[in-house]
mmCIF file of the C-alpha atoms, coordinates in Angstrom:
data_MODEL
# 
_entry.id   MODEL 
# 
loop_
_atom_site.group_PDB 
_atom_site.id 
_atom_site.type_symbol 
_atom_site.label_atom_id 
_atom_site.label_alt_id 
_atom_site.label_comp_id 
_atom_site.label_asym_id 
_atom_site.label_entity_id 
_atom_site.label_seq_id 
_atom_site.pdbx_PDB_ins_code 
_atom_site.Cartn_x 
_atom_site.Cartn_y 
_atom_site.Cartn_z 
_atom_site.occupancy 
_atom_site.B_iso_or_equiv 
_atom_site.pdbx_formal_charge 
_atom_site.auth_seq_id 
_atom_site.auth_comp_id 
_atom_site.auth_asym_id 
_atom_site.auth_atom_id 
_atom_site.pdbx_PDB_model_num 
ATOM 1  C CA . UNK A 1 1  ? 0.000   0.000  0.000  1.00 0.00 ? 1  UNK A CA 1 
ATOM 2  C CA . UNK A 1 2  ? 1.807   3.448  -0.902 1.00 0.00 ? 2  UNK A CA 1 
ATOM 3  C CA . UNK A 1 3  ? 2.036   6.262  1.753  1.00 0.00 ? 3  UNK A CA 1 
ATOM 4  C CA . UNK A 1 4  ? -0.094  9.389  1.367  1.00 0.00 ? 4  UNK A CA 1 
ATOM 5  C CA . UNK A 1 5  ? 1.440   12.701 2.375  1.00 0.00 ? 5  UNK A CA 1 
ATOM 6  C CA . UNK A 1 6  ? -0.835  15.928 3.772  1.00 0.00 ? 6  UNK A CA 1 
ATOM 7  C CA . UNK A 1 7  ? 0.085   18.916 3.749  1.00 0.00 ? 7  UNK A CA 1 
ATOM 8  C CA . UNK A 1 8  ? -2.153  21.965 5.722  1.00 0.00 ? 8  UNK A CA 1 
ATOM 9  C CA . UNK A 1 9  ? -1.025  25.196 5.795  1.00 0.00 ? 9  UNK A CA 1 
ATOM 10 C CA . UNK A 1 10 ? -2.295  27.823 8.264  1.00 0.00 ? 10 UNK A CA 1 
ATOM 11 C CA . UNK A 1 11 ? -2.335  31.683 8.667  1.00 0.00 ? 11 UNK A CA 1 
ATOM 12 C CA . UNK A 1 12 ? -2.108  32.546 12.108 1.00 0.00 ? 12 UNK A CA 1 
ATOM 13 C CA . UNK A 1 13 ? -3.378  36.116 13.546 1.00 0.00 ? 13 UNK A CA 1 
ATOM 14 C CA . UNK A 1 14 ? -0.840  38.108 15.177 1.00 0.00 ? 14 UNK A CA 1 
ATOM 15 C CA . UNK A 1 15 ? 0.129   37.478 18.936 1.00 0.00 ? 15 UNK A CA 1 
ATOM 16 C CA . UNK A 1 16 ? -1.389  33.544 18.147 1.00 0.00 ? 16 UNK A CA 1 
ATOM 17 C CA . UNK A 1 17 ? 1.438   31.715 17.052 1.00 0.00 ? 17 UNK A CA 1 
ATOM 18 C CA . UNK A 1 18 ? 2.713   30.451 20.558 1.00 0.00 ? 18 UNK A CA 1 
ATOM 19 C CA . UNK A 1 19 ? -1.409  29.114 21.378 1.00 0.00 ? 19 UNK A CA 1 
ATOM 20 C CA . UNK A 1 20 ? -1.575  27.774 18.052 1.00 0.00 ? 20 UNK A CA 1 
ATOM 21 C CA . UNK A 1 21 ? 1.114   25.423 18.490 1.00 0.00 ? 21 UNK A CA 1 
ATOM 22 C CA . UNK A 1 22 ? 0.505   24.310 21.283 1.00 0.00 ? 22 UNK A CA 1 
ATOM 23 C CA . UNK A 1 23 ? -3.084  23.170 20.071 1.00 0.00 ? 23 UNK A CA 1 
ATOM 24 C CA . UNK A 1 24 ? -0.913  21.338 17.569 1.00 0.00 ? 24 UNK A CA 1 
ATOM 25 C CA . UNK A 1 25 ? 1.620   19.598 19.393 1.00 0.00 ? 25 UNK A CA 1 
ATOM 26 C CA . UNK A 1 26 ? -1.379  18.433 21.484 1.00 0.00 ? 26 UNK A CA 1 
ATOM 27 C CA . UNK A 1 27 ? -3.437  17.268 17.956 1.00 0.00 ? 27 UNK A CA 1 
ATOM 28 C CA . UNK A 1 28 ? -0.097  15.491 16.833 1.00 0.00 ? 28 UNK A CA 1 
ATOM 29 C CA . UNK A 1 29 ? 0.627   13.338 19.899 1.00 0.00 ? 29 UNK A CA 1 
ATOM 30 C CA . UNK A 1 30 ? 0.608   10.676 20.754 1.00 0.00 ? 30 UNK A CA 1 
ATOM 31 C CA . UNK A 1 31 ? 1.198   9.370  16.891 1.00 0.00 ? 31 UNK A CA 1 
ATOM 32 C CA . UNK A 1 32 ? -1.835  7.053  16.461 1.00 0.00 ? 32 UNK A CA 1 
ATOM 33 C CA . UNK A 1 33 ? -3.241  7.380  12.769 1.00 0.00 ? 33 UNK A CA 1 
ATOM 34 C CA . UNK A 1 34 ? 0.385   8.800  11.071 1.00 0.00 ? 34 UNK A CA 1 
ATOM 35 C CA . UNK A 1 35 ? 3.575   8.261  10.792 1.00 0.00 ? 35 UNK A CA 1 
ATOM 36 C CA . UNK A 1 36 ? 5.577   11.172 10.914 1.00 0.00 ? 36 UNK A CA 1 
ATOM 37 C CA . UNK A 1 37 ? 4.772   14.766 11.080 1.00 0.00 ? 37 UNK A CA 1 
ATOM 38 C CA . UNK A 1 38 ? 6.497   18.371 10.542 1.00 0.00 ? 38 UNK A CA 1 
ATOM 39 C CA . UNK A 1 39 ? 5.576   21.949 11.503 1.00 0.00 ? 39 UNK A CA 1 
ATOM 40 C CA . UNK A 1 40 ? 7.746   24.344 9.306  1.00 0.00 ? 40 UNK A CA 1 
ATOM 41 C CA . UNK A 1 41 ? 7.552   28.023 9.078  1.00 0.00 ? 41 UNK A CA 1 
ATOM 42 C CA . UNK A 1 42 ? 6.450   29.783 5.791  1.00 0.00 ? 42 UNK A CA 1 
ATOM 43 C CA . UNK A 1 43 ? 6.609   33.362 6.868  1.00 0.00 ? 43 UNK A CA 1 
ATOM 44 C CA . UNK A 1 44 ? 6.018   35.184 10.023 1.00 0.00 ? 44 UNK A CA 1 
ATOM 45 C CA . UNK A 1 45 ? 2.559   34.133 10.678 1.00 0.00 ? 45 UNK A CA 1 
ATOM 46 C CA . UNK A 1 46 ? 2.226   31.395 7.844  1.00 0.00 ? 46 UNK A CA 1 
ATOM 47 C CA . UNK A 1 47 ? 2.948   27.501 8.700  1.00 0.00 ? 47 UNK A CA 1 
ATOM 48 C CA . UNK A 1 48 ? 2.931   23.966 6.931  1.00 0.00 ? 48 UNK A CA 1 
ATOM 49 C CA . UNK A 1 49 ? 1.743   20.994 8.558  1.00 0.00 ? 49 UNK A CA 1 
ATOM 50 C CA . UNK A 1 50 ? 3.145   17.729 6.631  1.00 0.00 ? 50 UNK A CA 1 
ATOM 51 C CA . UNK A 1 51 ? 2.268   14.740 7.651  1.00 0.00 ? 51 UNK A CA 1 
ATOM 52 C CA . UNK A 1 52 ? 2.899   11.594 6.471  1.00 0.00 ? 52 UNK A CA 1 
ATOM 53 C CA . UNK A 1 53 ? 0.368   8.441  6.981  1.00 0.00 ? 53 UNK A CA 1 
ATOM 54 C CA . UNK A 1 54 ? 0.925   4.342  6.449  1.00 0.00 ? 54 UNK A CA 1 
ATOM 55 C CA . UNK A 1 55 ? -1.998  4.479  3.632  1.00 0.00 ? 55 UNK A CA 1 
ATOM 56 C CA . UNK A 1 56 ? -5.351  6.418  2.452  1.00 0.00 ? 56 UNK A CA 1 
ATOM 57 C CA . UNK A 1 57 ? -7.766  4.313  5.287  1.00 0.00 ? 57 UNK A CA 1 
ATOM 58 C CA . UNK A 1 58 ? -5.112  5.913  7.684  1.00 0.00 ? 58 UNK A CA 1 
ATOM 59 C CA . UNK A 1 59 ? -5.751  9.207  6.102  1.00 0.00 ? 59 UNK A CA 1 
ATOM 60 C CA . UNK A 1 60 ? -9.512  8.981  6.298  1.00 0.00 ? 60 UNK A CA 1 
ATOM 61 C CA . UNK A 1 61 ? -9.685  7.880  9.573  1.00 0.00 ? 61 UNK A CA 1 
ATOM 62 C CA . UNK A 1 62 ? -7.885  10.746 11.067 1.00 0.00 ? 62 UNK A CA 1 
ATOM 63 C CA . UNK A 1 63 ? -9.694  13.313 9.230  1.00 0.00 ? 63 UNK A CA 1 
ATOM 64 C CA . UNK A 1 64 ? -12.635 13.791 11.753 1.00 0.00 ? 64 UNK A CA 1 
ATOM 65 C CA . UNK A 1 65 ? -10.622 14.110 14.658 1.00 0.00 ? 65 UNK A CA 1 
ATOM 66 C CA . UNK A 1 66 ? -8.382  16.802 12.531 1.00 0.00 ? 66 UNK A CA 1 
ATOM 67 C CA . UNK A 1 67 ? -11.762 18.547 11.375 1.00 0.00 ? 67 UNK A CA 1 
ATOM 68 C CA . UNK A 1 68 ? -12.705 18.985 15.377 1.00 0.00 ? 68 UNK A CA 1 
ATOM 69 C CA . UNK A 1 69 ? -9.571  20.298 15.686 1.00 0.00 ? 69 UNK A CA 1 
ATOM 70 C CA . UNK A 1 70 ? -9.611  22.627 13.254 1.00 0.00 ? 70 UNK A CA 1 
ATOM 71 C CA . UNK A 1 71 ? -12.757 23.469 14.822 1.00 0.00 ? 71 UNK A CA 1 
ATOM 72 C CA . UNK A 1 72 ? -11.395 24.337 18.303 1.00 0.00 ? 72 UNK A CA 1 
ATOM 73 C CA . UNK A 1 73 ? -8.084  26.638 16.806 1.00 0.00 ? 73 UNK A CA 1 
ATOM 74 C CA . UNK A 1 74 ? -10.344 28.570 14.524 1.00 0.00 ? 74 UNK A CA 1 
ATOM 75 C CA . UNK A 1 75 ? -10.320 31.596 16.738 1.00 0.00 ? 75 UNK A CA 1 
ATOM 76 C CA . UNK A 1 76 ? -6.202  31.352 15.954 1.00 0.00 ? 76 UNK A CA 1 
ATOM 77 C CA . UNK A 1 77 ? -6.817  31.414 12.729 1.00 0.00 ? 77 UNK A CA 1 
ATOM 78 C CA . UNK A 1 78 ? -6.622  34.246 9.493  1.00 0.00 ? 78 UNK A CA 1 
ATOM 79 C CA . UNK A 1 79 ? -8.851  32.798 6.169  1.00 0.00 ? 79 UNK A CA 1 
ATOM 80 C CA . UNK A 1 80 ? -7.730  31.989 3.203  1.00 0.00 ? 80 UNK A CA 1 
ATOM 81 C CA . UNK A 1 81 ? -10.560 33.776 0.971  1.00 0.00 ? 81 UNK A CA 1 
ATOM 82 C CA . UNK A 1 82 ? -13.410 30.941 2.148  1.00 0.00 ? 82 UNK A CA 1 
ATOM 83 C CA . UNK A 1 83 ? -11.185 28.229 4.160  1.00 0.00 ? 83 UNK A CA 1 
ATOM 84 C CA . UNK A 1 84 ? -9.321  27.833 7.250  1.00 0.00 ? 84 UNK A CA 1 
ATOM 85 C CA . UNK A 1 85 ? -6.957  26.349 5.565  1.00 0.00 ? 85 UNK A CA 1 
ATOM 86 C CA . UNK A 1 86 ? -4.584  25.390 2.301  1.00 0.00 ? 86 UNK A CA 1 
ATOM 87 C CA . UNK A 1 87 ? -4.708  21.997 2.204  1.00 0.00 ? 87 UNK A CA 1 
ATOM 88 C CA . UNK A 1 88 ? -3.927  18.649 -0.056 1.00 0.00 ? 88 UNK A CA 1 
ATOM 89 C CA . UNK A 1 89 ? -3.060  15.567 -0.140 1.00 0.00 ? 89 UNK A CA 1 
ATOM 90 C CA . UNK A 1 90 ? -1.254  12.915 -2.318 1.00 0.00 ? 90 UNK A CA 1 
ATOM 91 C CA . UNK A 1 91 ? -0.418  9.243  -2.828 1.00 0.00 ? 91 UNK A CA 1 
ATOM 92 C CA . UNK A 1 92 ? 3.497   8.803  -2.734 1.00 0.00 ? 92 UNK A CA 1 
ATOM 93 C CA . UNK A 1 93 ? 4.946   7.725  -5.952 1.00 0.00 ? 93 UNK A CA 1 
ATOM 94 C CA . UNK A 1 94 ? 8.940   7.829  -5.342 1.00 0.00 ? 94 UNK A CA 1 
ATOM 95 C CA . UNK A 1 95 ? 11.409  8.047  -2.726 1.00 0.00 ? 95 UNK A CA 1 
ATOM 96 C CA . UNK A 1 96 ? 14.737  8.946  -3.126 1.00 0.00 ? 96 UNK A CA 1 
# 
């Protein structure tokens, strides 16, 4: 079964950031439905979530408990136009 990768970014309002991750850190462990994840910086206020999961059924299975989430860190959170987030996801094809 191939890995699928996701990759959420967020826009954070001003004076957030520190909250935000914190709400997370706490969403990302323990690891029960992935298999690794990363928080990176874009800009100032702008971050990446990547996470990587065993298959798709892994991928589905977490995305109601990520949807609450998203739910409770709204407040945190800038729009992009008519989402929270910019978000996709993608079957792995290579690794190098």
């Amino acid at each position: 079964m191939s890995k699928v990768w996701s990759i959420i970014k967020f826009k954070i309002k001003e004076g957030c950031v520190d909250e935000f991750l914190e709400m997370e850190r706490k969403l990302l462990s323990p690891r029960n439905h992935f298999l690794s994840s990363r928080i990176i910086r874009i800009d100032e206020r702008e971050y990446a979530n990547i996470v990587e999961y065993e298959s798709m059924d892994k991928t589905i299975d977490h995305q109601d408990e990520g949807l609450d989430w998203l739910d409770s860190v709204e407040h945190l959170l800038e729009w992009y136009e008519d989402s929270r987030t910019d978000a996709f996801s993608g079957i792995e094809i290579d690794k190098f």
